[in-house]
Every structure is written in structure tokens, then in C-alpha cells.
C-alpha positions as CSV (number, residue, x, y, z in Angstrom):
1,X,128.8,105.5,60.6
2,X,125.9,103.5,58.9
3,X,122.1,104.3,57.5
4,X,118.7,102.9,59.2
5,X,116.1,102.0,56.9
6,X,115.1,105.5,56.6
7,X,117.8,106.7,55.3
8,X,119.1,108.8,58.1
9,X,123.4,108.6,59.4
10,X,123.6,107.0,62.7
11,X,127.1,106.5,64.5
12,X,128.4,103.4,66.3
13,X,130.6,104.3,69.3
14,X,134.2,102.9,68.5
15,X,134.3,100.4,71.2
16,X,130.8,99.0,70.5
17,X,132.3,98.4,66.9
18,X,134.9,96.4,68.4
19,X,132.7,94.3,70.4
20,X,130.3,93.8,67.7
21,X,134.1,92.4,64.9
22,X,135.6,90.5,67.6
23,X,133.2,89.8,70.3
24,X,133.3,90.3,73.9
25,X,136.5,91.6,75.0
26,X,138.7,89.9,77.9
27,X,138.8,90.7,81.3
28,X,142.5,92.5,80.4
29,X,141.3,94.3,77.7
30,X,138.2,95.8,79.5
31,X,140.7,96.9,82.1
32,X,140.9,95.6,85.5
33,X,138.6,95.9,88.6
34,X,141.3,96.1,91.3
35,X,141.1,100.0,91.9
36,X,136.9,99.5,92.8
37,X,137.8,95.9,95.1
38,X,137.6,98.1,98.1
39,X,133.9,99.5,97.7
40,X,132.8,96.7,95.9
41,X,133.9,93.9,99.0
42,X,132.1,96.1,101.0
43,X,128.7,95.5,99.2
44,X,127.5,92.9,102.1
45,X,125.4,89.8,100.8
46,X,121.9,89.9,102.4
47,X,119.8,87.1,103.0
48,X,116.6,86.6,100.6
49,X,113.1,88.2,102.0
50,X,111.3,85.6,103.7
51,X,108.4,85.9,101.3
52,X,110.9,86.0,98.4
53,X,113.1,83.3,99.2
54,X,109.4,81.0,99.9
55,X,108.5,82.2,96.8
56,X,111.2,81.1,95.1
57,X,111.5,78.1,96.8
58,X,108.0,77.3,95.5
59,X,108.6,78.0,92.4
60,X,111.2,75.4,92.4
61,X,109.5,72.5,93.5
62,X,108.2,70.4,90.9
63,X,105.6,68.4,92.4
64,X,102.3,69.4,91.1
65,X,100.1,69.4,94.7
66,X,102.5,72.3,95.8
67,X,100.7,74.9,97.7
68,X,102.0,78.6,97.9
69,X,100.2,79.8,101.5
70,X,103.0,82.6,101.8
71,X,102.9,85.3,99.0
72,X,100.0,88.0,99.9
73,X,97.8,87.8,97.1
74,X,94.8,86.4,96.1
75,X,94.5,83.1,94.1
76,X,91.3,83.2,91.3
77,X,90.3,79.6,92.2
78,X,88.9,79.3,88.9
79,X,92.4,80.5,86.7
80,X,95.0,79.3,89.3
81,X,96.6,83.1,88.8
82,X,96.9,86.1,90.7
83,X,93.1,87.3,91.0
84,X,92.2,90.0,88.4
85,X,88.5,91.4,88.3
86,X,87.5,91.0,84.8
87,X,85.8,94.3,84.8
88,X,89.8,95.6,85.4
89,X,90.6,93.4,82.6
90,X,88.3,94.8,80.3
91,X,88.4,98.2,81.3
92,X,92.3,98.5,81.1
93,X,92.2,97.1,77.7
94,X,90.4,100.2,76.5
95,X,92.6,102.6,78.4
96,X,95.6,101.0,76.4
97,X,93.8,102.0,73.1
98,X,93.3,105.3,75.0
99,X,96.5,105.5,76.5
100,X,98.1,109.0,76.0
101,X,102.1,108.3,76.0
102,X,103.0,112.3,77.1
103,X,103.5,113.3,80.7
104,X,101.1,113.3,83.3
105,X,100.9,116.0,85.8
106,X,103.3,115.8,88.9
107,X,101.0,114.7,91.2
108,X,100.0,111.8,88.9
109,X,96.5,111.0,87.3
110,X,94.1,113.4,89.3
111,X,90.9,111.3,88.2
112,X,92.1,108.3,89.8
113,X,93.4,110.1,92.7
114,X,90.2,111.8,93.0
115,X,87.6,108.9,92.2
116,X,90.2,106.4,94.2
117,X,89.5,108.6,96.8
118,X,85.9,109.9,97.1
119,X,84.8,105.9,96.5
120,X,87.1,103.9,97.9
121,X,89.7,105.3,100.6
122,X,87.5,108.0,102.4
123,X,84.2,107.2,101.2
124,X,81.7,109.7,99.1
125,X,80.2,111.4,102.7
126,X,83.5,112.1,104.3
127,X,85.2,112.9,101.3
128,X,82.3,115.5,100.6
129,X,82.3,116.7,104.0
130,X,86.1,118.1,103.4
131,X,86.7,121.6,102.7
132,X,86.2,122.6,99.0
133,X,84.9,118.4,98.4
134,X,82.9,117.4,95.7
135,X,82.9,115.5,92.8
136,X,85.6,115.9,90.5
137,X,87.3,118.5,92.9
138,X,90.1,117.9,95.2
139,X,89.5,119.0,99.0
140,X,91.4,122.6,100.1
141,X,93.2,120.3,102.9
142,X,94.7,117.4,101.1
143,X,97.6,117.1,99.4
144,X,98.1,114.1,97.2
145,X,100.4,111.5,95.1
146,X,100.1,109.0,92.7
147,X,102.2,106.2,93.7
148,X,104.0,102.9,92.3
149,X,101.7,100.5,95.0
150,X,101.5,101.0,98.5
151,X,105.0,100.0,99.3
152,X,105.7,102.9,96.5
153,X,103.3,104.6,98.9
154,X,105.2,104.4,102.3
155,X,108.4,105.3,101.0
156,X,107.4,107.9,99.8
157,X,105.7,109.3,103.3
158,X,109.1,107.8,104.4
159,X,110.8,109.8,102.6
160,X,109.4,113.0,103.4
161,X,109.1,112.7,107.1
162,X,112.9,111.8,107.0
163,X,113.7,114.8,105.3
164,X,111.2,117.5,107.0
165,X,110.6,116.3,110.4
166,X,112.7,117.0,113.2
167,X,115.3,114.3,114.4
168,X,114.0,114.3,118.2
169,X,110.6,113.0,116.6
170,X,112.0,110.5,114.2
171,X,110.6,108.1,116.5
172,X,107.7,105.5,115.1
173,X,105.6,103.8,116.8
174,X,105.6,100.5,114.2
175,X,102.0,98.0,113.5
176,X,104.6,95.6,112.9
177,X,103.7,92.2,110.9
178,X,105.1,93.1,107.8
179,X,108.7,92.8,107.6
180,X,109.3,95.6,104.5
181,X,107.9,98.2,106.9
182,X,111.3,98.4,108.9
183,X,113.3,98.1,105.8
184,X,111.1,101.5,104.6
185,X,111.5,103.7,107.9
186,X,114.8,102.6,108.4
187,X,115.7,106.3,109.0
188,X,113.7,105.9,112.4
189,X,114.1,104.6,115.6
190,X,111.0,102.1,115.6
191,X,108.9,100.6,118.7
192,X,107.2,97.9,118.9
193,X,104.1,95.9,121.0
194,X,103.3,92.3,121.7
195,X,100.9,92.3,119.1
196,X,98.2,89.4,120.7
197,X,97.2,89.1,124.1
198,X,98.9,86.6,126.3
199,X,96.7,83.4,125.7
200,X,93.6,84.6,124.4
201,X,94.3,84.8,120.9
202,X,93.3,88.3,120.6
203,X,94.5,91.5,119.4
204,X,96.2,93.3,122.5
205,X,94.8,96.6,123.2
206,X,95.5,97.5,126.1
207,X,99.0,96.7,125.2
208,X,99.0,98.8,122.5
209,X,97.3,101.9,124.4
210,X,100.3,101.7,127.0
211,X,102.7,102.1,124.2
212,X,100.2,104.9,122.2
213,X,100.0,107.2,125.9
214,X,104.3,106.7,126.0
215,X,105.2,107.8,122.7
216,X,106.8,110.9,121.7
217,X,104.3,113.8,121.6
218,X,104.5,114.9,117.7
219,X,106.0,111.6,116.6
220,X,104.6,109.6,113.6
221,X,102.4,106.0,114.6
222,X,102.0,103.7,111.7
223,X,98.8,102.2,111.7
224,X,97.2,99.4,109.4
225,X,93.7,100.2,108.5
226,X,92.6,96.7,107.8
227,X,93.4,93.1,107.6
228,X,96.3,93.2,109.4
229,X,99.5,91.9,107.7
230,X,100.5,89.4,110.1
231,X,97.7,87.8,111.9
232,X,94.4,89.4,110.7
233,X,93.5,90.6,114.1
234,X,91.9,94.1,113.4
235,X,90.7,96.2,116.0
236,X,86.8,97.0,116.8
237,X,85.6,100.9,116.2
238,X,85.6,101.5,119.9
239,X,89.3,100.7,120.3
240,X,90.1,102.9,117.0
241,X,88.0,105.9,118.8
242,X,90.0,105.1,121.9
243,X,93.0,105.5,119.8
244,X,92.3,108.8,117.8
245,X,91.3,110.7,121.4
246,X,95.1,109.7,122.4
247,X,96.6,110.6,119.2
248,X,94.6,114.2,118.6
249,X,95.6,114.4,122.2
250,X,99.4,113.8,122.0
251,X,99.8,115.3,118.1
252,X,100.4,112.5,117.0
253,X,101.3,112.0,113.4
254,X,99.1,108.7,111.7
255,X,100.5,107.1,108.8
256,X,97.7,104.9,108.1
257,X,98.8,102.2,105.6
258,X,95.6,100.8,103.8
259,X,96.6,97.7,101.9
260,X,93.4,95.5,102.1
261,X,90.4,98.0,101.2
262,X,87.4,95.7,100.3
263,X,89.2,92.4,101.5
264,X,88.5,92.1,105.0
265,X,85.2,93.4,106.3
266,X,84.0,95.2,103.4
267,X,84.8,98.5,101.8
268,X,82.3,100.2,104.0
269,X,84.0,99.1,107.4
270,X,87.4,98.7,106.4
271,X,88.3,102.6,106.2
272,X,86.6,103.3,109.7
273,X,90.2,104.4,111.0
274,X,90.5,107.3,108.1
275,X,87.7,108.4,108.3
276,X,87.1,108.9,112.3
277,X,90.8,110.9,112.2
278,X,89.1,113.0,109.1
279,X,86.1,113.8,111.6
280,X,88.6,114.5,114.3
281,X,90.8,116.8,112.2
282,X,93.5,115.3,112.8
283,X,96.7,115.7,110.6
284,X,97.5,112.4,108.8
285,X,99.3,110.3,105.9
286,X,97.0,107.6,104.5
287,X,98.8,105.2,101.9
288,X,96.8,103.0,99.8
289,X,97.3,100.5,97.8
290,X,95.1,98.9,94.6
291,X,97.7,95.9,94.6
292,X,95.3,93.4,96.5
293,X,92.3,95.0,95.1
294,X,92.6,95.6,91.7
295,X,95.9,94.2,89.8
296,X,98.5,93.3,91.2
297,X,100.8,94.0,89.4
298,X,99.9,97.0,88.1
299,X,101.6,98.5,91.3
300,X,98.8,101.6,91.9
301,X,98.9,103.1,94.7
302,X,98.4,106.3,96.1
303,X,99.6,109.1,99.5
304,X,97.0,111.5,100.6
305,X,97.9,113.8,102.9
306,X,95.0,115.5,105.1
307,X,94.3,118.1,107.4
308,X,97.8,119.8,107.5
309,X,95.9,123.2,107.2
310,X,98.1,126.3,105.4
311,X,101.1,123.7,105.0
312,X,99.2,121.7,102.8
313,X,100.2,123.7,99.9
314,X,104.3,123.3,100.8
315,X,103.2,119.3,101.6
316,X,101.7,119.0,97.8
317,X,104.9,120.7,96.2
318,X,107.5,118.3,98.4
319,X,105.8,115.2,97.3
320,X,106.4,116.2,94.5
321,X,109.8,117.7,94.1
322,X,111.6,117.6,97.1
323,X,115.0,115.7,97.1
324,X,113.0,112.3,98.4
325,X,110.2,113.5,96.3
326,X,108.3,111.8,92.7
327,X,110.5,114.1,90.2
328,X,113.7,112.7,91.1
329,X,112.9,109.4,91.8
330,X,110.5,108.1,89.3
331,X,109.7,111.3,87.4
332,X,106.1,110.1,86.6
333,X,103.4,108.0,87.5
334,X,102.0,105.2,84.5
335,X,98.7,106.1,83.1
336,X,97.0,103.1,81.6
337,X,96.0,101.2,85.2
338,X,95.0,104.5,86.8
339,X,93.0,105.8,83.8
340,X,91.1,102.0,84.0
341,X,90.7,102.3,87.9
342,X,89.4,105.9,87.2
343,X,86.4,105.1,84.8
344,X,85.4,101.9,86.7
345,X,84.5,104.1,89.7
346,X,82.7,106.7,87.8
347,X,80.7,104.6,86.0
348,X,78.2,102.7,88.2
349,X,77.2,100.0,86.4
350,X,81.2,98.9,86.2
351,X,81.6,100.1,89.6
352,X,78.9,97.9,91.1
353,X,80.4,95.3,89.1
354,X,84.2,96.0,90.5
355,X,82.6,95.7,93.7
356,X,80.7,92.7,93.6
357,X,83.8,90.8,91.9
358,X,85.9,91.7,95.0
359,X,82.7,90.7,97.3
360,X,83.3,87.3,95.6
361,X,86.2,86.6,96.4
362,X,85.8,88.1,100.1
363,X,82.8,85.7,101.2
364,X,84.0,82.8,98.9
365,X,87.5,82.2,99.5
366,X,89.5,84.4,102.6
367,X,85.9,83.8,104.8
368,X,85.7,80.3,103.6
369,X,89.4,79.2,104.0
370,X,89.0,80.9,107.3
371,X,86.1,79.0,108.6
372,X,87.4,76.1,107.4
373,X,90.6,76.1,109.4
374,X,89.1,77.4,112.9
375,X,86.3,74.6,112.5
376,X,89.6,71.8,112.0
377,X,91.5,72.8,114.7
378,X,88.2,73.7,117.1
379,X,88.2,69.4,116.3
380,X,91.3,68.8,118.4
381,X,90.8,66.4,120.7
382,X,92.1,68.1,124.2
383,X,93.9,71.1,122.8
384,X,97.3,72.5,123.9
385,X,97.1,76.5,125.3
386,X,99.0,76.8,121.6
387,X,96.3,75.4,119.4
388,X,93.6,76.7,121.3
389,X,95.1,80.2,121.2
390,X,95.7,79.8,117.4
391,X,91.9,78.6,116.8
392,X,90.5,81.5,118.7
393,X,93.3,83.7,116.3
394,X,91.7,82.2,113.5
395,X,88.1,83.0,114.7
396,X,88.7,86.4,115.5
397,X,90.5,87.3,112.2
398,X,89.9,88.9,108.8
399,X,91.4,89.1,105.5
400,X,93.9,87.8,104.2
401,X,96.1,86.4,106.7
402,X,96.5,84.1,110.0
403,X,99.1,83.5,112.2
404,X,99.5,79.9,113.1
405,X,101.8,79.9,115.9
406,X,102.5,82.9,118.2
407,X,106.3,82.2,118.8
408,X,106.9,81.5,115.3
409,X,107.2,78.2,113.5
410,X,110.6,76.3,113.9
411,X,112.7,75.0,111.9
412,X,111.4,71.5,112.1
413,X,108.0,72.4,111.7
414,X,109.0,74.5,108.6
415,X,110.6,71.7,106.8
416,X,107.3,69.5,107.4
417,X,104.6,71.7,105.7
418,X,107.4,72.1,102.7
419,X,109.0,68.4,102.5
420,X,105.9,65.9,103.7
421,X,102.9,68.5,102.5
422,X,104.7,70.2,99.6
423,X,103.1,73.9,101.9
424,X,105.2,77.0,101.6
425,X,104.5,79.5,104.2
426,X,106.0,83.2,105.1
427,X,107.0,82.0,108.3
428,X,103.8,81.3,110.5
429,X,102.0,83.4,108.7
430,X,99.4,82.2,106.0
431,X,97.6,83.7,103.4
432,X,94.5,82.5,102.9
433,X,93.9,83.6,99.8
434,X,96.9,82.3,98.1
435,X,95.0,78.7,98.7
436,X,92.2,77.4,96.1
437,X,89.2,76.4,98.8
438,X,89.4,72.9,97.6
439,X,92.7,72.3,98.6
440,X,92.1,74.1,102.0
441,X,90.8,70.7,104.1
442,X,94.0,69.4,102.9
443,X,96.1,72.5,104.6
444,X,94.0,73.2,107.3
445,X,95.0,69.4,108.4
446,X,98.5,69.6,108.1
447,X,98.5,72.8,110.3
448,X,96.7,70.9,112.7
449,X,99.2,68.3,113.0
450,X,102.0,70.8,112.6
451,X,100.9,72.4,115.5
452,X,100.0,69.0,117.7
């Protein structure tokens, strides 16, 4: 037993007295591992993420030109760093001095969830247009979540269709370009689509409608709202409208993951899909994510949960509590980011600000980088099908991300961006915000000779 400064007793377990006279103790003394050998060789060793392992890999190379094109974030060309608005930077400062260290409510922070919301995911007229809408009130048909990011986001939707929905519908039809997704609905037999159009560089819809009419009536579609993690082909609003008459058609359950809100045609266009399934009543999961557009790192995100009439209710309290649920998984959502997020939107003058910031780095780097690598390889002198498809890919994009080679990059062709031009992709796909605009002559040349 010993005293703290205060004066009060305080006991040392025995063993941690032992440890503390005579240092670690041997592998003998502790015991030996043999009994657990047979679970623990069973623990399989898994290959690094791609995005990881590139990461990594960048992280290791010492030469100063380096160029990390894979990781999705944005890169403040005027820091070097992950892209902060300052306005987040100021704002969350005072939250700190704010912050109130007791629990939140289950849900999370219902100012966030309801500003985050009504500005930003569904927009101030739909929002409003919601049962029971207004400012500062939730809508009688949603059910929603505070979340750690949007991947914190999915699993948790993931979670709760797993649990609740029925197995014969645990059948997802996957917007695939992000590798984590099928590491999150694991629990689901996924499909897929050839993602472009067979040599025209171009997002294929009807494709996609073939698959859309042959799914699973009642089964869950995951659908990315904007800037499409992958290639940055989105679709138009006539294809979306296509799309909801199929889904409300076929019950169809959308999980809309909304990861890029601001970053790829503007925050007035990029939520088109969630809010023409709103006007269409159509029951529907929308995950956000503030990671992109906010800080990254402060991993805010957010599940809203719409139009699930008298079930809404039973939706709110799984969320929350259910086995897969908040309570027993992370018990409660962080105040300080949320709080920050919160009073930015309700205050116009920092909201305008928030905005513009994001604008910035919209026009000035992802739409720069982009023109600047269609109008190098548009240069080639007698394109192949590949480069030509690839340029028109790059054309038709948005956001964050372009695909530079539709069958994937090899091997070769991997080690010569990282060894001779020091480039670290995820795979073919590069984010064009991860690369200062200065440097992006120098990249969008070594694509096109990595691709000639």
C-alpha cells in the first residue's frame, strides 16, 4: 500500500510490485502460452490495405519530391497537411474551452445531427418539407446517429441490417470502388457491375439498370451520392430519377453513402440522390461523412434513417442499443468536433465562410489537377483505345478521384510511378487532391507515359 500526494491509501496489485523490484518477468515465470497455440496459429496474417500499405510505403521513402496520389484526402497546397478549413480550426478551439466532459445523449450531439442535416446532407427545403421539420426540430420520420466518420457510419447500417433483416434479402447490390465497403457488409452476399462503359470512358448505366431491375425485391443497394470512390464518374439527375422509379418500384432498400458532400459538384448538386428518394418516400439509410469536408481526422460522421414510417421509432432505439448498436460498441459519440460543426452552420457569417473555404479548394485544386491531366494526355500523339478511354474518364469525372487504367495498373507499371517518379498510387486509382497543383504537370506526365 502507498499514499498519493493527497494523502489518500492506494494498493499495488502484488504482481505489479514484483515487476516494478525485479523487472519484467521471464517467459517461465509468466507461464507458458502452449495451452492458447491452437487459437492463436489460427489468427491468419492478412495482407496490408492497399491504401495502407501505399501509405506506408510513402512514408518510407526518403526522397523529398515524393508524391502521395493514393490516400483520399485533401492536401492544403499552402501547409503541405491534410486540408483543415480554418474556420473548423478556430471554431473547434472554442468548443474545447466549451467542451462538457459528461455523456451525451445516445443518439449523439442532436445540434450537429440536426444542423449537419437541415444544411448540409438534405438541404434546408427538403429537410423542411419532412413531417414535423423545422429548425432545431428533428423530422417525425427519421431516425438518427452520431457516428465515428462515415466508415463508423456504414458499419453501423451494417450492422443493423445484419441483425434485423431477413437472411433471403441479405443480398447487396455493391457501388464498388472502395475496397473497405466489402470488408463492412461482409455479412452479405454482394453483386457487382462493370462500372464504365466498354470503351467510352463513361459511367455504365445501362449496365447498372440491368443489374438494379434483377435484384432481390426488398434487398438493400448501396449507392455513392457523389464523387465516386474509384473513378469519379457520377451519374447525371436523369439517370438517378431512372434509378429511384426502379427502386420505389422493387422496395428496394438505399444505403446511400455520402462521403464527398461539397467536393465534387457543389453542395447544392451533390445530395440530388437523397433528396429525390425523400420526395419519392422512399425508405432509406443515408451515411455521411465530415472526414473529407471538415477534419479529417476528427472522424464525424453521421446515419439518418428516413421514411420508415411507424418503425421509425423501433429504428431510433436499435441504433442505439441493439446488440450491433452505439451502447455496446462505443458507448458515446465525442462532443468537441460536433459541437464546432454545429455552430459553424448556425451561424451564417462562419457558415458562408465554411463554405467558401471548401469552394476553394473544389475549383482550385481537384478541378485544376483535373483539367490539367485530361488536357496532357488529350496531347498524345495517336492515342491507344486505353489512353483515349482514360482521357475521356478524366473529362467526365468529379471530385476527388480518377481511374487511370481500366484493367488496373500492373505490376511493372506500379513500380515505375514509385521507383523512377517517386508516385504512390492506390492502385490505378488517384486522388487528385492528395497532389499540390504545382507538382501536378509533373504527375500528369508520368501517367502519360505510364500508360504509353
Amino acid at each position: 500500500m502507498g499514499t498519493s500526494k493527497r494523502g489518500a491509501h492506494f494498493f499495488y496489485p502484488s504482481n505489479l510490485l514484483k515487476m516494478s523490484e525485479t523487472g519484467i518477468r521471464s517467459a517461465e515465470e509468466q507461464g507458458s502460452l502452449e495451452t492458447h497455440s491452437d487459437w492463436l496459429d489460427s489468427i491468419p496474417v492478412r495482407k496490408a490495405d492497399t491504401i495502407m500499405a501505399s501509405k506506408a510505403a510513402f512514408k518510407a521513402d526518403k526522397r523529398p519530391e515524393k508524391i502521395n496520389a493514393g490516400i483520399g484526402y485533401l492536401i492544403d497546397p499552402q501547409t503541405g497537411k491534410p486540408f483543415s478549413p480554418d474556420v473548423a480550426r478556430m471554431v473547434t478551439l472554442d468548443a474545447t474551452a466549451d467542451w462538457e466532459t459528461s455523456y451525451l445523449p445516445q443518439h449523439g450531439h442532436a445540434g450537429y445531427l440536426e444542423s449537419h442535416g437541415r444544411e448540409m446532407v438534405f438541404g434546408r427545403e427538403t429537410w423542411d418539407s419532412m413531417p414535423g421539420a423545422g429548425e432545431g426540430k428533428k423530422p417525425d420520420n427519421m431516425a438518427w446517429i452520431q457516428a465515428l466518420g462515415g466508415t463508423g457510419a456504414l458499419s453501423i447500417t451494417a450492422d443493423f441490417f445484419d441483425q434485423f433483416l431477413p437472411e433471403d434479402r441479405k443480398k447487396l447490390l455493391l457501388d464498388g470502388g472502395w475496397g473497405n465497403h466489402k470488408t463492412i457488409f461482409s455479412a452479405f452476399e454482394i453483386t457487382e457491375y462493370d462500372r464504365v462503359a466498354e470503351g467510352e470512358g463513361r459511367y455504365n448505366h445501362a449496365g447498372y439498370m440491368e443489374a438494379l431491375k434483377a435484384h432481390p425485391e426488398g434487398a438493400p443497394v448501396l449507392l455513392q451520392a457523389a464523387g465516386y470512390n474509384g473513378d469519379g464518374l457520377d451519374r447525371t439527375a436523369e439517370e438517378w430519377d431512372e434509378i429511384v422509379e426502379v427502386i420505389k418500384d422493387r422496395n428496394l432498400i438505399p444505403i446511400v453513402d455520402f462521403a464527398y458532400n461539397g467536393l465534387a459538384k457543389g453542395f447544392d448538386e451533390d445530395n440530388q440522390i437523397i433528396r429525390s428518394l425523400v420526395v419519392a418516400e422512399v425508405p432509406m439509410f443515408v451515411n455521411a461523412s465530415n472526414s473529407k469536408n471538415f477534419l479529417y481526422n476528427a472522424r464525424l460522421g453521421s446515419v439518418y434513417a428516413v421514411n420508415w414510417g411507424d418503425a421509425t421509432n423501433k429504428i431510433q432505439d436499435a441504433l442505439c442499443y441493439a446488440e450491433e448498436g452505439v451502447r455496446p460498441n462505443f458507448s458515446n459519440a465525442p462532443f468537441v468536433h460536433a459541437e464546432a460543426l454545429d455552430r459553424i452552420l448556425r451561424d451564417e457569417n462562419l457558415a458562408e465562410m465554411y463554405r467558401s473555404q471548401i469552394d476553394r479548394m473544389a475549383t482550385q485544386v481537384l478541378d485544376a489537377n483535373r483539367l490539367e491531366l485530361a488536357a496532357t494526355l488529350a496531347r498524345v500523339n495517336s492515342p491507344s483505345p486505353e489512353v483515349a478511354q482514360v482521357t475521356n474518364w478524366v473529362r467526365n469525372g468529379s471530385g476527388l478521384f480518377v481511374n487511370i487504367a481500366p484493367g488496373g495498373l500492373g505490376a511493372e507499371q506500379t513500380r515505375f510511378l514509385q521507383d523512377e517518379k517517386a508516385i504512390y498510387t492506390a492502385g490505378s486509382r488517384i486522388n487528385l487532391g492528395g497532389i499540390p497543383p504545382e507538382k501536378m504537370p509533373f504527375v500528369a506526365d508520368a501517367v502519360r507515359e505510364v500508360l504509353s
